[in-house]
C-alpha positions as CSV (number, residue, x, y, z in Angstrom):
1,X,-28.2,-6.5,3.4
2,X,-31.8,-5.7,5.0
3,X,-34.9,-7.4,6.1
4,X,-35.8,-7.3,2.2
5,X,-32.8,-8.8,0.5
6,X,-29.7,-6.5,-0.7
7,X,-29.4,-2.9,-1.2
8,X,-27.9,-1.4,-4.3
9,X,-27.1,2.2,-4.3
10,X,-26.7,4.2,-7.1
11,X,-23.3,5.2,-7.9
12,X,-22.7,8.5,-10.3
13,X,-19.7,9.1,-12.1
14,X,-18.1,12.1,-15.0
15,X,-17.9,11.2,-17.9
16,X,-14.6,12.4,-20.1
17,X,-16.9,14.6,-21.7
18,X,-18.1,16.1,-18.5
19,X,-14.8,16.3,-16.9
20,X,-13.4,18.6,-20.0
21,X,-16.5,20.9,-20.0
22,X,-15.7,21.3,-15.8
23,X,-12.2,21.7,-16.8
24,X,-12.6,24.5,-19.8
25,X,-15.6,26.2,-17.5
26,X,-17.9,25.6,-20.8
27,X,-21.2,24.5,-19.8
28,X,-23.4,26.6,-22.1
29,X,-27.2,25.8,-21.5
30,X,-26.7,24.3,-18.4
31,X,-28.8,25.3,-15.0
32,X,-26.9,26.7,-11.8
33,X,-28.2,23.7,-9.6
34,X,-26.7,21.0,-12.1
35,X,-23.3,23.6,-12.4
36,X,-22.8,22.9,-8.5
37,X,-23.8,19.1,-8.5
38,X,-21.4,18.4,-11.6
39,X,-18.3,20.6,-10.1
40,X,-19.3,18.7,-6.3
41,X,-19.2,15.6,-8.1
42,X,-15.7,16.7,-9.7
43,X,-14.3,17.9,-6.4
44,X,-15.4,14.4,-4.7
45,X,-12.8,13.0,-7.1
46,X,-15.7,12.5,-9.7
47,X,-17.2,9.1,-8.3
48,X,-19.5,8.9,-5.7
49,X,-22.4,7.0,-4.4
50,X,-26.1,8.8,-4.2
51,X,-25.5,9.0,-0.3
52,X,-22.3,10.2,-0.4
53,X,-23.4,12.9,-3.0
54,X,-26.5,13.7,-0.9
55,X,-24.5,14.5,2.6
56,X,-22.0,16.2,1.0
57,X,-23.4,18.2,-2.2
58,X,-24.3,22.1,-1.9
59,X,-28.1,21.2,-3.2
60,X,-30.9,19.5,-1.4
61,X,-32.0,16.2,-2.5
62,X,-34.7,17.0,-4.5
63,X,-32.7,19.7,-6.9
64,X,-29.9,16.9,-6.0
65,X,-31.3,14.2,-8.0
66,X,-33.3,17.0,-10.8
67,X,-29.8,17.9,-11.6
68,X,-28.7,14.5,-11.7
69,X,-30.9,13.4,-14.2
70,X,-30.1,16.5,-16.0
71,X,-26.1,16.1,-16.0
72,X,-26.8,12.0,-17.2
73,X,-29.0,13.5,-20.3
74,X,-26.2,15.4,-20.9
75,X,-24.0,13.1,-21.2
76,X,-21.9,14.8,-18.6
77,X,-22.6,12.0,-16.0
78,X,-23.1,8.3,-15.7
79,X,-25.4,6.4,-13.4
80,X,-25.1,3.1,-12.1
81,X,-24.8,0.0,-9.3
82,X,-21.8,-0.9,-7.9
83,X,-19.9,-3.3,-10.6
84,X,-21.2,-1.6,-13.6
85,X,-19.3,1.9,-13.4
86,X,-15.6,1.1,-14.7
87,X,-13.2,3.2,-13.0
88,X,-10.8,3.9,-15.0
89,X,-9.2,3.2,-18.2
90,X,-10.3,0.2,-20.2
């Protein structure tokens, strides 16, 4: 909680899809930057918040969250706040 009411952060999770292309090394079409962020993201047990990601990912912020938004058009990633990523099986 701050001066200005809560704080969400952004929370970033693989998708099945994303873990089997880490898995099988196929990532055709796919940039260097959002290679490393994806197979961070997969080492960091494939959740982690945008703070997390950002102290302890090989990129800088900005290619950080360029590759991000990459990896979630993909498909290989999902974004969201706290309560709405589902870890786990339904």
């Amino acid at each position: 909680m701050t001066l200005y009411g809560p704080v969400e952060s952004t929370y970033y999770q693989v998708t099945p899809m994303g873990i089997d292309r880490v898995q099988s090394g196929r990532l055709p079409n796919i940039d260097v930057a959002s290679k490393r962020v994806l197979a961070d993201l997969f080492r960091m047990g494939g959740y982690a918040e945008w703070d997390e990601l950002k102290m302890m990912a090989t990129a800088n912020p900005q290619v950080l969250s360029v590759a991000l938004k990459r990896l979630v058009d993909l498909g290989y990633v999902t974004s969201g706040v706290p309560g709405a990523i589902q870890v786990g099986g339904g």
